[in-house]
N, C-alpha and C positions, 0 to 999 in steps of 0.2 A: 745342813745342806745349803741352807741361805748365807751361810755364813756371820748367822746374827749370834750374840753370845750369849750360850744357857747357860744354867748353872752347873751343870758341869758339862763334862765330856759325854755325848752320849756311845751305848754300849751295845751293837748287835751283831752277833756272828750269825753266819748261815752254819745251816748243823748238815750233818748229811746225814743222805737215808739211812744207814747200819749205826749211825747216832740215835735217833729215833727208833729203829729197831730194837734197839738194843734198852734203850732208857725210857722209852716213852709207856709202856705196862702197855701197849694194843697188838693184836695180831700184827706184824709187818705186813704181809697182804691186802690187810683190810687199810691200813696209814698209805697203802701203794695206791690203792685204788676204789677206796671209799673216800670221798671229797670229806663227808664229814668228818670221819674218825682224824684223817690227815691234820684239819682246821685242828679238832680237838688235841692233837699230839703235838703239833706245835703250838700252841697257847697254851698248854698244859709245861713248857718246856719253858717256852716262854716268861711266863710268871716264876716257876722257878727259878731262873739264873738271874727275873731282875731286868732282863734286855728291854731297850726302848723300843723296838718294832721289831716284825718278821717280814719275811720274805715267803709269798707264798710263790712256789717252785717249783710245781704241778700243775697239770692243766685239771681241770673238773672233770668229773666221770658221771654219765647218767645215773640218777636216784635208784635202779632199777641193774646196775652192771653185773648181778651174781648172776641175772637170769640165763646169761650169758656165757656160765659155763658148764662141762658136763661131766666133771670129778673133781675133784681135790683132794690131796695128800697132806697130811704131815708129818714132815720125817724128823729124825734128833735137830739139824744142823738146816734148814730149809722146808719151804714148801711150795709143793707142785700142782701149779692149777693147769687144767686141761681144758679150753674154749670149744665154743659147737663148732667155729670154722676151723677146728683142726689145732690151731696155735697152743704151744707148750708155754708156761711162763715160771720158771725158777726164781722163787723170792729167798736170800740167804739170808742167815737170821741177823749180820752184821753187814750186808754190801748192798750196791744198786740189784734189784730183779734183772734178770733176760730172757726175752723171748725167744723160741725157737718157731721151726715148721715142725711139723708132727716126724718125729725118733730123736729129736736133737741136732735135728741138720738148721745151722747158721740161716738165718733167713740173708736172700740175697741181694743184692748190691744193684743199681744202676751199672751201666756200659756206655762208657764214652765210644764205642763200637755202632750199639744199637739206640741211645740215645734218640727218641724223635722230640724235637723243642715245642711242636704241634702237637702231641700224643699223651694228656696227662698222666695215663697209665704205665707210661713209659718212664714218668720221674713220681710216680707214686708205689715206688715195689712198696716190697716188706719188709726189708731193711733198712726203709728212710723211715729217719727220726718220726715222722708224722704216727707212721705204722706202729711202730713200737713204742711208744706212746698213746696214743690215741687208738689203733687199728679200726681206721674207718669204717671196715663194715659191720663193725661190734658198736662202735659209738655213736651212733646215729646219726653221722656225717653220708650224706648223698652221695653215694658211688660216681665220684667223678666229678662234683661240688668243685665252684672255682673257688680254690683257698684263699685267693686274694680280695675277696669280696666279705665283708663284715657278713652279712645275711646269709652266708652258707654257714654261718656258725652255729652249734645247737644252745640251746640257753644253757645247758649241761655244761657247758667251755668256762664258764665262771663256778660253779658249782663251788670250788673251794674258794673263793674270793668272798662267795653271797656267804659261808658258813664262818668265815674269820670273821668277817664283818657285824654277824650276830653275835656271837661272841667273844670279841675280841676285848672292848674298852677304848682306853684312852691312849693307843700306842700307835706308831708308825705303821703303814701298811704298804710292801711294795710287793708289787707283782714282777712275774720274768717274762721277755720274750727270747728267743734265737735269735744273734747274729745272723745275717743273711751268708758268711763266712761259713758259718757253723753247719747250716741245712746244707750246703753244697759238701764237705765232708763226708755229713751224715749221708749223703743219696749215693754216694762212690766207695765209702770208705777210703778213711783217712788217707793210705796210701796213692791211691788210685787219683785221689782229687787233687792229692801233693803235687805227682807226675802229670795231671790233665793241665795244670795252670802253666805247665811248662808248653806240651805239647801242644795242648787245644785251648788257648788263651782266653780264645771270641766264642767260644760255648760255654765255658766259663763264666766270662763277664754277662752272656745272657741269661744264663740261670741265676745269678749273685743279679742281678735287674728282677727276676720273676723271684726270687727269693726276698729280696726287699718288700716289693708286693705283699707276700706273704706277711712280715713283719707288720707292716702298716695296716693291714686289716684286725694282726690282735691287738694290736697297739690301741684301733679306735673302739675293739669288744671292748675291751678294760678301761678303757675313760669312759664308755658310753654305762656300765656299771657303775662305775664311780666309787667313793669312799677309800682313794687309794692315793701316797703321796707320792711314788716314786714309780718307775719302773725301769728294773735292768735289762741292759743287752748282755745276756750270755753271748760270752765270744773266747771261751778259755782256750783256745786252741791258735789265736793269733800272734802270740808272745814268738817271740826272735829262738824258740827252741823247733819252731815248725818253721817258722817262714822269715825271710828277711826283709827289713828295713822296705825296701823297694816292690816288694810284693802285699808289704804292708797297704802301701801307698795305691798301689794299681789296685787290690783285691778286697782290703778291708775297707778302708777311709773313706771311698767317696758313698757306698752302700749304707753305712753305718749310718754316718752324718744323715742322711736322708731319715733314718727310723729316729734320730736324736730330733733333728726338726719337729717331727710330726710331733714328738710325745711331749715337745716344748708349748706345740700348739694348743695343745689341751691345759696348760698351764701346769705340766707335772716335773717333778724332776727325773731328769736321765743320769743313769750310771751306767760303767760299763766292766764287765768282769774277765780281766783276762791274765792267765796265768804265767807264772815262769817268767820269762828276763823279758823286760816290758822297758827298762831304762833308758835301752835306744830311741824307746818312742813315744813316750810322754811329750816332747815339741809336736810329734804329728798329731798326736790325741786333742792335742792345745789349739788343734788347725782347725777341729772339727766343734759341734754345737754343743758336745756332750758338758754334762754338768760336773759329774765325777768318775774319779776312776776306783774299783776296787779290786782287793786281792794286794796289790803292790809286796809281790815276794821280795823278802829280803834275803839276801847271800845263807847259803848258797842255794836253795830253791830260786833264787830271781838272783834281779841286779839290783833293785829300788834299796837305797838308802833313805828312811823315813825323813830324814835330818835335810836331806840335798832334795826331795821332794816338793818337802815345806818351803824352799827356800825358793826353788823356779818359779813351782809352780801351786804355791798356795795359794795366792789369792784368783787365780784362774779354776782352780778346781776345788770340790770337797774331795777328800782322802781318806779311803774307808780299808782297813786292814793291817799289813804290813808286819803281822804275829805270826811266827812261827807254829803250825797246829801240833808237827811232832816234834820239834827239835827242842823248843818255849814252852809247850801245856803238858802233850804227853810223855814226854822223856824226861822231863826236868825235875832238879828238885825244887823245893819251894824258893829257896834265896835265886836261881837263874829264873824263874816263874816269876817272881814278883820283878826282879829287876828289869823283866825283859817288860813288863807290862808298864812299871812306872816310868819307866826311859820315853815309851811312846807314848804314852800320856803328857808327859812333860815337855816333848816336840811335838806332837800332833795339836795339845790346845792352843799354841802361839796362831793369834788372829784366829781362830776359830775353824771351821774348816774341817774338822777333822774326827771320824768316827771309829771306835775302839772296836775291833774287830780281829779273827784271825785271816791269815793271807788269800786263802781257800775255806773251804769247809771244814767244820771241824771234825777232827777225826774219829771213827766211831767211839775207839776206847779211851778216848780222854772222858778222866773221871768227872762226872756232873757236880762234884764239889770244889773241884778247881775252875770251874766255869762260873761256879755260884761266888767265886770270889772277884770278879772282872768288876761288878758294879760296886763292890766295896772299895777294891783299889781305883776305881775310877770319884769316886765319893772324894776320897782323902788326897788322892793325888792328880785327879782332874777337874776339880772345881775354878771356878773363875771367879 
C-alpha cells in the first residue's frame, strides 16, 4: 500500500458471506451475527488460503445478541431467526441474510415525499442499511443516538475488530466503512435514490453531507480502537453502470474525499471499493485523497484493463483486484486460472503498488483449493 517492495506480491481477496457459509465449518447465522465466530471464520479462512490480511466487513454485535431473539428454525437450505421486536431474518446457507417485518413483508424505504431532514426517525426506517444491520433497537444503540458522533457508539461496534485482533497474528487488518453514496441508496432504495438525484438534487446533497458525518464518526471508532492498517470505503454502487461520469463528480467525489481525509489523519491507509466500469473514473478518483482503489473489473464485468491501470495510474494509487471471481477462479479450468493470475502478477508487481485479489468478492462456490493456490502462484510469479 506504500508502495515499498516486499518480497513478493502480496495476496488478499475479500470472500463473501455464502463463501464463509459454505466453507467456513460455523453455523452461517452465528458468522452473521456473532462478532466472534465471524473473527474466528475468517482467520480460520484466512490462514488457510495463505492471504496477507483480512478485511473485517461487519460491524460488531453485542456479546449478549441471542438474547434477542424469540425462535429459530432450521430448515435444509437456510435459517430463520425470529427477534422479540418482531423482525424476521432469512440466513441462506450460500448468500447475504435479509431481514424482513413480521410475514415477510419488505421492510420499508424512506420517501423523498415525507422526508423530514430535522426528523431522525424519518431517515432511520427499517429499511436503511443502519437497520438491517445493526437494528438499533436490538443493538443497544439509543433510540435516536446522533450517528454522527463517535460516543453514541456501543463498545459492541468493534466487537469483531477487538476479536481479529486477538487472534489474528502477524497479518494486515482492515476494516469497512459506507460510502456516504452508499447510505443515501440504502435509505430510498436504489431506484428511488437513482431518480431523487435527478429530481431533488439539494436533499440529496444534504443527506450525502449528514451521511459523510455518519462516515467520519466510524472512521474515528476504528482508529480510536486501533490495531488496524487500512480502512475501506464501500462505494460499489458508484461504477458508470448506476451513475455517470458527472453525477460522479456532483454526488460521490467531494463526500468521499472528505471520509478519505479523515482516515489519512489518523495515519491509516484509505481504499476505496467500487464496482463495474470504473475506467471513466480512475482521473476523478486520482482528484481525490484516496490511497487505492479496489475491485478494478476487467471486461467484461468492468472496463479496467490492469496493464493501462499500472500505467496512468500506478504510481498515484495502490491496485487491489482486477480477477475475474467467475469467469478466472470459478469457471475456469486450471491453464485460463493460472494464466489469468500470472498475467497480473506480472503487471501488477511493476513498481510495486499492487495487490492480488479478485475484482469483487469471491464467489461462494469457488473451490477453497483454487484459492489455496493464489499464494503459491504469487510465490513463483510474484516475487521481486
Amino acid at each position: 500500500m506504500s508502495h515499498k517492495t516486499p518480497d513478493r506480491v502480496p495476496v488478499m481477496c475479500q470472500l463473501s458471506l455464502g463463501h464463509y457459509f459454505l466453507n467456513a465449518g460455523y453455523q452461517p447465522s452465528k458468522i452473521w451475527f456473532d462478532s466472534e465466530t465471524f473473527a474466528l471464520a475468517m482467520l480460520d479462512l484466512q490462514k488457510r488460503y495463505g492471504f496477507d490480511g483480512v478485511l473485517i466487513n461487519l460491524p460488531g454485535r453485542p456479546d449478549d445478541w441471542e438474547k434477542y431473539l424469540s425462535s429459530y428454525r432450521k430448515m435444509d437450505n437456510y435459517e430463520e431467526l425470529v427477534w422479540s421486536n418482531g423482525y424476521e431474518t432469512i440466513v441462506p446457507h450460500d448468500d447475504n441474510p435479509h431481514t424482513f417485518l413480521p410475514g415477510k413483508i419488505p421492510l420499508p424505504r424512506a420517501s423523498f415525499e415525507t422526508i423530514n431532514l430535522n426528523d431522525i426517525s424519518s431517515i432511520m426506517t427499517p429499511g436503511y442499511i443502519w437497520s438491517t444491520y445493526h437494528m438499533p433497537d436490538l443493538w443497544g444503540f439509543t433510540p435516536g443516538a446522533d450517528l454522527t458522533e463517535p460516543a453514541s457508539y456501543p463498545a459492541s461496534f468493534t466487537n469483531a475488530l477487538k476479536a481479529v485482533k486477538k487472534h489474528a497474528g502477524e497479518i494486515s487488518i482492515h476494516t469497512e466503512v459506507f460510502s456516504p453514496f452508499t447510505h443515501l441508496l440504502e435509505l430510498f432504495g436504489y431506484q428511488e435514490a437513482l431518480m431523487g438525484m435527478m429530481i431533488h438534487p439539494d436533499i440529496c446533497r444534504e443527506l450525502l453531507e449528514y451521511f459523510t458525518r455518519i462516515a467520519l464518526a466510524e472512521v474515528n471508532v476504528y482508529a480510536a480502537e486501533g490495531g488496524i492498517d487500512a480502512i475501506l470505503v464501500s462505494s460499489a454502487f458508484a461504477g458508470a453502470g448506476f451513475i455517470s461520469r458527472e453525477d460522479y463528480r456532483q454526488f460521490v467525489m467531494p463526500f468521499e474525499d472528505i471520509v478519505f481525509r479523515e482516515i489519512k489523519r489518523h495515519n491509516l491507509f484509505s481504499y476505496v471499493h467500487t464496482c463495474g466500469s470504473i475506467g471513466d473514473r480512475l482521473d476523478l478518483m486520482a482528484q481525490t485523497s484516496v490511497d487505492g482503489i479496489d475491485t478494478l473489473d476487467p471486461p467484461p464485468l468492468g472496463t479496467v484493463h490492469l496493464e493501462e491501470a499500472k500505467d496512468k495510474f500506478g504510481k498515484r494509487f495502490f491496485l487491489k483486484g482486477n480477477l475475474d471471481s467467475i469467469r478466472e477462479l470459478l469457471n475456469a479450468d486450471d491453464k485460463t486460472f493460472e494464466e489469468a493470475v500470472t498475467g497480473r502478477l506480472k503487471t501488477g508487481k511493476k513498481g510495486s503498488g499492487y495487490i492480488l485479489s479478485t475484482a469483487c468478492s469471491v464467489s461462494p462456490y469457488v473451490k477453497p483449493e483454487r484459492l489455496g493456490k493464489l499464494v503459491n502462484l504469487a510465490v513463483k510469479y510474484g516475487a521481486f
